[in-house]
PDB file of N, CA, C and O in Angstrom:
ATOM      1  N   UNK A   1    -175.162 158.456 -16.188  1.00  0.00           N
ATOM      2  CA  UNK A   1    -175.227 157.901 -17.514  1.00  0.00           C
ATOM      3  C   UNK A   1    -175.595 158.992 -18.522  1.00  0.00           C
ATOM      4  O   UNK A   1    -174.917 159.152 -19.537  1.00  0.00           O
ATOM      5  N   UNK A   2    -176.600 159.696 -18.263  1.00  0.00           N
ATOM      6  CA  UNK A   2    -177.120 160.758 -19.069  1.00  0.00           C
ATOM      7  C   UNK A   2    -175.717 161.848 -19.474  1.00  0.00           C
ATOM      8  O   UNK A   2    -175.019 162.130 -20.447  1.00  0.00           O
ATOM      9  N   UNK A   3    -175.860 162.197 -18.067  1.00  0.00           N
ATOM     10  CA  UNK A   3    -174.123 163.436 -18.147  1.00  0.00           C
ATOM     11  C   UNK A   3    -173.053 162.723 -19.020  1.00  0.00           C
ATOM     12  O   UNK A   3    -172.364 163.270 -19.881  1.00  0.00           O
ATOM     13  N   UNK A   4    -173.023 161.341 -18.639  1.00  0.00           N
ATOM     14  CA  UNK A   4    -171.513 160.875 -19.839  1.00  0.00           C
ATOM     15  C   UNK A   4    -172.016 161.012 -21.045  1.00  0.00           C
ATOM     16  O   UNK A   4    -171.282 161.165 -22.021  1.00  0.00           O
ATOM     17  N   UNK A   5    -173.419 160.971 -21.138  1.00  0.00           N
ATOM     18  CA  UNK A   5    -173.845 160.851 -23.506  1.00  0.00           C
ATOM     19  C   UNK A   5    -173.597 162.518 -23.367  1.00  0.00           C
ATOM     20  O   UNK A   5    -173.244 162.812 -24.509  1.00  0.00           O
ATOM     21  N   UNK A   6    -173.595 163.760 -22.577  1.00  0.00           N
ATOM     22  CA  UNK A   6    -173.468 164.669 -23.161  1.00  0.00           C
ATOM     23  C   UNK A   6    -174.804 165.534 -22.367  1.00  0.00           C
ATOM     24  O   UNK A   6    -174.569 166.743 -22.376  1.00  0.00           O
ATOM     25  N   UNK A   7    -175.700 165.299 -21.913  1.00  0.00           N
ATOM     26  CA  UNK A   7    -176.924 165.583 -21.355  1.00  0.00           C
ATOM     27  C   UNK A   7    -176.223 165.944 -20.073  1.00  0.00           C
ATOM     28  O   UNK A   7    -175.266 165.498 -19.440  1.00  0.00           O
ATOM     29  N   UNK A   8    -177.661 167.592 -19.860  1.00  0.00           N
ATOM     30  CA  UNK A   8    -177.243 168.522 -18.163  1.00  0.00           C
ATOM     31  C   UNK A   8    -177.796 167.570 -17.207  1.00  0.00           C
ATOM     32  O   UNK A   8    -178.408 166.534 -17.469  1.00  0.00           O
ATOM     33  N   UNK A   9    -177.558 167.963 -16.276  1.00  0.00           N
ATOM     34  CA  UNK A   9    -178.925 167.383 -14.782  1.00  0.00           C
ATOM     35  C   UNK A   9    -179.664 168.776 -14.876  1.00  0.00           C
ATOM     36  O   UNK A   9    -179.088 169.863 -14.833  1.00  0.00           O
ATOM     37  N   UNK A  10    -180.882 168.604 -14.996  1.00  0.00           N
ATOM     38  CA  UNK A  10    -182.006 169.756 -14.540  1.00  0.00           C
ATOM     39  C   UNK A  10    -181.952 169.584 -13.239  1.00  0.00           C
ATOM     40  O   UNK A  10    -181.549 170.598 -12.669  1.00  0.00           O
ATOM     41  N   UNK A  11    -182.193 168.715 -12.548  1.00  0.00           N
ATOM     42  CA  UNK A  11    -182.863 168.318 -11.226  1.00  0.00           C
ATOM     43  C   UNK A  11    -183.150 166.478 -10.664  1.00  0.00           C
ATOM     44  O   UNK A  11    -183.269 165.595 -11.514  1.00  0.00           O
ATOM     45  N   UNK A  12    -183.198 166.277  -9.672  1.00  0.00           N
ATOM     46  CA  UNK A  12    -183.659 164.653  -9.464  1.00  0.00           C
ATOM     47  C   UNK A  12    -184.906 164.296  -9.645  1.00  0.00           C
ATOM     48  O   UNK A  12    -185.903 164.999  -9.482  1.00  0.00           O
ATOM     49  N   UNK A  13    -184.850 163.221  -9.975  1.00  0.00           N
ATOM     50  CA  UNK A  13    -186.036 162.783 -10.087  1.00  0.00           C
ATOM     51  C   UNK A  13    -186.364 161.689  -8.726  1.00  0.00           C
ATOM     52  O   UNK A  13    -186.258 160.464  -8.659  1.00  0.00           O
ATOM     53  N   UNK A  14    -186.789 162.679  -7.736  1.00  0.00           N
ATOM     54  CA  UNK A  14    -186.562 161.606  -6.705  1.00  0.00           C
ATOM     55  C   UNK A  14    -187.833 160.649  -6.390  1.00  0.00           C
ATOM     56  O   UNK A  14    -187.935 159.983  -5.360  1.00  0.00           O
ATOM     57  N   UNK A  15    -188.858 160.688  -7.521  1.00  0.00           N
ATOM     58  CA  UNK A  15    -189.956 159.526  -7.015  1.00  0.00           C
ATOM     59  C   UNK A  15    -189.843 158.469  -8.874  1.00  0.00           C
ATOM     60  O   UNK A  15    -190.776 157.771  -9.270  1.00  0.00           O
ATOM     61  N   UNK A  16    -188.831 158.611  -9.475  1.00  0.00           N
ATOM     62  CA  UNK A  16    -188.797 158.076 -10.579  1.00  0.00           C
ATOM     63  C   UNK A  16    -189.134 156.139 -11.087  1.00  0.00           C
ATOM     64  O   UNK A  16    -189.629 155.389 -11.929  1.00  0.00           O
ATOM     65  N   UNK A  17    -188.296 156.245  -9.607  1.00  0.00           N
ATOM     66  CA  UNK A  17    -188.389 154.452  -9.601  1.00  0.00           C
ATOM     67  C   UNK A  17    -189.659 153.930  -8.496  1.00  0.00           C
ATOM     68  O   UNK A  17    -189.507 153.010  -7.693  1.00  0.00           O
ATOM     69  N   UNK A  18    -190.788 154.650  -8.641  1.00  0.00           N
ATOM     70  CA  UNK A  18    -191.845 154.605  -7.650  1.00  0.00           C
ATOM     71  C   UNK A  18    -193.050 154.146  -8.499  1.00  0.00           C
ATOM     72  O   UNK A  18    -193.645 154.859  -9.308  1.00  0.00           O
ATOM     73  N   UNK A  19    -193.314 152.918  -8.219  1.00  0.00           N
ATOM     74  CA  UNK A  19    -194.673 152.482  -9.171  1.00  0.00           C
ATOM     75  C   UNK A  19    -195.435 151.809  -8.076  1.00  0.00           C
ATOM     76  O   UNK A  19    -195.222 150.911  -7.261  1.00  0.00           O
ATOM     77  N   UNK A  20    -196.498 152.685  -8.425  1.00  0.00           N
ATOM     78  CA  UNK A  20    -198.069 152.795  -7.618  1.00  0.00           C
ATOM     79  C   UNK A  20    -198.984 151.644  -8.122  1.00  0.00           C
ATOM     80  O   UNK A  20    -199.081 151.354  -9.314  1.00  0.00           O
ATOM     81  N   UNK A  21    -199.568 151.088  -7.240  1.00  0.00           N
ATOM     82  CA  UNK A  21    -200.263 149.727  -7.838  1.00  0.00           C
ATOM     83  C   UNK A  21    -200.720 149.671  -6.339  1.00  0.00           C
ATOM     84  O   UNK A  21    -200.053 149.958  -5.345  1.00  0.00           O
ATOM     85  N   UNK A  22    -202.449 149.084  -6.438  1.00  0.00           N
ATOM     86  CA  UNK A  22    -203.327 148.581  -5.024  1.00  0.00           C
ATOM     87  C   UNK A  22    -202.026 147.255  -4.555  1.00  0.00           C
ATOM     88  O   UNK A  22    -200.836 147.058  -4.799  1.00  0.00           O
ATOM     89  N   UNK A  23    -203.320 146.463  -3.624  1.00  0.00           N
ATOM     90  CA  UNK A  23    -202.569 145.708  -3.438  1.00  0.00           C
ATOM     91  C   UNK A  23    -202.502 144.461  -3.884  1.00  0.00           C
ATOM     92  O   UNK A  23    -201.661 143.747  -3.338  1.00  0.00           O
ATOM     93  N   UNK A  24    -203.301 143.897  -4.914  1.00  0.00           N
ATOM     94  CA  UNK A  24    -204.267 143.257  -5.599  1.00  0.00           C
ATOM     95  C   UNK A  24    -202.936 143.081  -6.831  1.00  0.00           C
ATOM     96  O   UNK A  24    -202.375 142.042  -7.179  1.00  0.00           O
ATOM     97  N   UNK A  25    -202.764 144.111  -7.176  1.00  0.00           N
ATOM     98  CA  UNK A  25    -202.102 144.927  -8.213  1.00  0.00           C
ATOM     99  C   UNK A  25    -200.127 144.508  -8.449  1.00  0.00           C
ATOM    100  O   UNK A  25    -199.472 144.529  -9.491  1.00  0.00           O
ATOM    101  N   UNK A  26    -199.651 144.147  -6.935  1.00  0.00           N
ATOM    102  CA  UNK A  26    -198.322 143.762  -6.452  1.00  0.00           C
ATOM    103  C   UNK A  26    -198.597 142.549  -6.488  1.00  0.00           C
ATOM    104  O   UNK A  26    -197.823 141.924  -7.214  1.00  0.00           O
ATOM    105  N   UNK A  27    -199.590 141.781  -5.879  1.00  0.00           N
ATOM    106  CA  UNK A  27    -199.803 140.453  -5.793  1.00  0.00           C
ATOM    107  C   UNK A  27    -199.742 139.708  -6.910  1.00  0.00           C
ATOM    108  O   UNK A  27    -199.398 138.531  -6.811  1.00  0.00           O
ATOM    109  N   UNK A  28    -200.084 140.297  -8.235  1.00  0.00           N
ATOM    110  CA  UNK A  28    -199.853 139.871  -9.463  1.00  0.00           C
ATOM    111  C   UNK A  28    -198.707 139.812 -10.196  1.00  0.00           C
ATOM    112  O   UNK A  28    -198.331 138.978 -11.019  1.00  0.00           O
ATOM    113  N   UNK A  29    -198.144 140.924  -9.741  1.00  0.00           N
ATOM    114  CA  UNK A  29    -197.085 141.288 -10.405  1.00  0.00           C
ATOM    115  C   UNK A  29    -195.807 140.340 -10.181  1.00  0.00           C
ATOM    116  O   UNK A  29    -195.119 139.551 -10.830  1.00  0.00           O
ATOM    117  N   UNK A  30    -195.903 140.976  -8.646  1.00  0.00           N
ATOM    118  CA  UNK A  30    -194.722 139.821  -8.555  1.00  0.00           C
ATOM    119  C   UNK A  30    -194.968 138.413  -7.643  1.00  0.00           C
ATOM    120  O   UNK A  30    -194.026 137.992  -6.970  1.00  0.00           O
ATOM    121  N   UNK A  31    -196.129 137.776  -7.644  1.00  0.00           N
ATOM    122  CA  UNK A  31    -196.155 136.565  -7.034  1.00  0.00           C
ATOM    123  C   UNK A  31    -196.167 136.511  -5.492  1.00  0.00           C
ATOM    124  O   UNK A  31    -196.451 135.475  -4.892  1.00  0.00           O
ATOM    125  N   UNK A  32    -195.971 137.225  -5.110  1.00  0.00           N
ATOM    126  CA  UNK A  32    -195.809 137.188  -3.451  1.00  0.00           C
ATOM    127  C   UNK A  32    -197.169 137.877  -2.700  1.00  0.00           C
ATOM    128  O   UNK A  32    -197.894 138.796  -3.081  1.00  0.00           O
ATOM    129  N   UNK A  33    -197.201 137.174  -1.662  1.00  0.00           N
ATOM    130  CA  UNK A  33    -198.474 137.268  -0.946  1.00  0.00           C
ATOM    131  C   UNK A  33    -198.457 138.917  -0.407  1.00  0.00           C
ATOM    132  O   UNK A  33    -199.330 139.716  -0.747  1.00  0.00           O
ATOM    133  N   UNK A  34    -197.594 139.180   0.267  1.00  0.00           N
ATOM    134  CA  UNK A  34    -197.750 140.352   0.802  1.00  0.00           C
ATOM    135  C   UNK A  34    -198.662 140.429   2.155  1.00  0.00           C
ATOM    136  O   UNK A  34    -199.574 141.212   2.423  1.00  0.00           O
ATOM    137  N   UNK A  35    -198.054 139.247   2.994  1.00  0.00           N
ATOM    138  CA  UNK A  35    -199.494 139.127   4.008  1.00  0.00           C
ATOM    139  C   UNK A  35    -198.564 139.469   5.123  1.00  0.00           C
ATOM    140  O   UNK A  35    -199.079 138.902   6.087  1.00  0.00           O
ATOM    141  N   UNK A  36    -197.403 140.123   5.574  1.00  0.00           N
ATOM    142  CA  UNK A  36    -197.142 140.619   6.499  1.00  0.00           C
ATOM    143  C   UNK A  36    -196.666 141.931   7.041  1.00  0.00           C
ATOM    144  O   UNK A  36    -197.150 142.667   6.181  1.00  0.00           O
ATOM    145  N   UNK A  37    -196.143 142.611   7.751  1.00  0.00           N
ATOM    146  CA  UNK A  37    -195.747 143.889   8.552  1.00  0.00           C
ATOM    147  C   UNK A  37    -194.144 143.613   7.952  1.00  0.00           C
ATOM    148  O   UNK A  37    -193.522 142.556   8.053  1.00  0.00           O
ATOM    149  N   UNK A  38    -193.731 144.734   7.378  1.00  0.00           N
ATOM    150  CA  UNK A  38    -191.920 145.184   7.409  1.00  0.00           C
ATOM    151  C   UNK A  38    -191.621 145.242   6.007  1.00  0.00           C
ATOM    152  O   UNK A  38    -192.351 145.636   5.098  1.00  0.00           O
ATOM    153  N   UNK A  39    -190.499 144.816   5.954  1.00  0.00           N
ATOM    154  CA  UNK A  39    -189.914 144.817   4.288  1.00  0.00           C
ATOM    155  C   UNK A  39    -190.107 143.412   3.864  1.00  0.00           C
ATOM    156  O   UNK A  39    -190.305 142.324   4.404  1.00  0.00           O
ATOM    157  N   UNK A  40    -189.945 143.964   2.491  1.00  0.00           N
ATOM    158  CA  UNK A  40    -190.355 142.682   1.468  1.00  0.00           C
ATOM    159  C   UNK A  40    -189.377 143.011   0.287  1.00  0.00           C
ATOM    160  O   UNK A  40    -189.169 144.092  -0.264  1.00  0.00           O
ATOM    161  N   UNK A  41    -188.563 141.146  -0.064  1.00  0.00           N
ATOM    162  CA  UNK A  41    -187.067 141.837  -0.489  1.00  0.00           C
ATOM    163  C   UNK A  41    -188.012 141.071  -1.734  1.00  0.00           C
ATOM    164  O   UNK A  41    -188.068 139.846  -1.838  1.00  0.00           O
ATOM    165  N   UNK A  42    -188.858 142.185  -2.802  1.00  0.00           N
ATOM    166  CA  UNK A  42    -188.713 142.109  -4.515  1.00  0.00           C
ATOM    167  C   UNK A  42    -187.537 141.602  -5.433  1.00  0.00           C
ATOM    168  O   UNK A  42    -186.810 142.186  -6.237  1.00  0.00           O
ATOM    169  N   UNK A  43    -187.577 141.008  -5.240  1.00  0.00           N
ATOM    170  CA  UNK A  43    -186.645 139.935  -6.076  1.00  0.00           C
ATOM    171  C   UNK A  43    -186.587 140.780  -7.609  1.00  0.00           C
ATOM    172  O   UNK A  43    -187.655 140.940  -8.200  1.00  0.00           O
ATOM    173  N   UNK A  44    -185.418 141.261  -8.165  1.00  0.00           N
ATOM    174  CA  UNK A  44    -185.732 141.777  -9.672  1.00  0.00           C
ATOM    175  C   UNK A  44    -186.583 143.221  -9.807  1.00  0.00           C
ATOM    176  O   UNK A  44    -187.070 143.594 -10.875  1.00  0.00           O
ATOM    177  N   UNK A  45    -186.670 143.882  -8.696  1.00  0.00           N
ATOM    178  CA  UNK A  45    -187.318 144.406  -8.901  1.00  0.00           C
ATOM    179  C   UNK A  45    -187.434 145.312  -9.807  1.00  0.00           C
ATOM    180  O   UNK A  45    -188.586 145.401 -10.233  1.00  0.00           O
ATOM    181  N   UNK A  46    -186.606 146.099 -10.322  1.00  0.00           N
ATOM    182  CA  UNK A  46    -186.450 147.105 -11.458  1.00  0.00           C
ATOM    183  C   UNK A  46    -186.325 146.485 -12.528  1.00  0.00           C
ATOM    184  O   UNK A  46    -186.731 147.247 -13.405  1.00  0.00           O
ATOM    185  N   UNK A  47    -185.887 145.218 -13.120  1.00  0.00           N
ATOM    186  CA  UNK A  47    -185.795 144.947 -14.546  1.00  0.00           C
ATOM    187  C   UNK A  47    -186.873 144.389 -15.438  1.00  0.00           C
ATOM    188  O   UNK A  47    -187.601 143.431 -15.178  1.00  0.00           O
ATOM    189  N   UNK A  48    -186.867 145.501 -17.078  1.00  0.00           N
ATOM    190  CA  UNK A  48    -188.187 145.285 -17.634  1.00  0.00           C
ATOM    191  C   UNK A  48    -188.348 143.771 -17.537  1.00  0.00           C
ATOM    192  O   UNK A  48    -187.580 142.817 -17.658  1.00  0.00           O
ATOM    193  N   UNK A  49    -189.676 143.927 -17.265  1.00  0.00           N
ATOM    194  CA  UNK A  49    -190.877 142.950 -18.137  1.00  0.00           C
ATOM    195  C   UNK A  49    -191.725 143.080 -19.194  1.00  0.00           C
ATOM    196  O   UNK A  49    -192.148 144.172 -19.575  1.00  0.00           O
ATOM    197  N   UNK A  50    -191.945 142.247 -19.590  1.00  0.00           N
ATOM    198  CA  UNK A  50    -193.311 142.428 -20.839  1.00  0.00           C
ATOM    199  C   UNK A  50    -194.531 141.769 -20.173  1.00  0.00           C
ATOM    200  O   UNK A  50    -194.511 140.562 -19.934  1.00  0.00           O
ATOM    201  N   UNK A  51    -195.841 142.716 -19.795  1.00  0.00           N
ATOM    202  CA  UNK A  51    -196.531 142.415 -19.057  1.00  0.00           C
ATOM    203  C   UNK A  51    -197.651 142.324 -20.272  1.00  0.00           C
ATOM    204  O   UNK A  51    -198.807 141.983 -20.022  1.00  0.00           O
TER     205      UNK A  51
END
């Protein structure tokens, strides 16, 4: 997206979409308990909110 407006790549940003939060912290966010072992399919996960 950047390269099509005209903008270089410097480099990746490979921890960009990585948001750090306890666990207290997820539980709020997105409603889900978080009480087991494996993956957990975040529903929406990337699109803003107004928190």
């Amino acid at each position: 997206m950047h390269a099509k407006a005209g903008d270089n790549i410097h480099r990746i940003a490979s921890v960009s979409m990585t948001v750090s939060g306890s666990l207290t912290q997820w539980r709020e966010w997105t409603g889900l308990p978080f009480d087991g072992d494996g993956d957990i399919d975040v529903r929406h996960d990337v699109e803003p909110r107004t928190i």
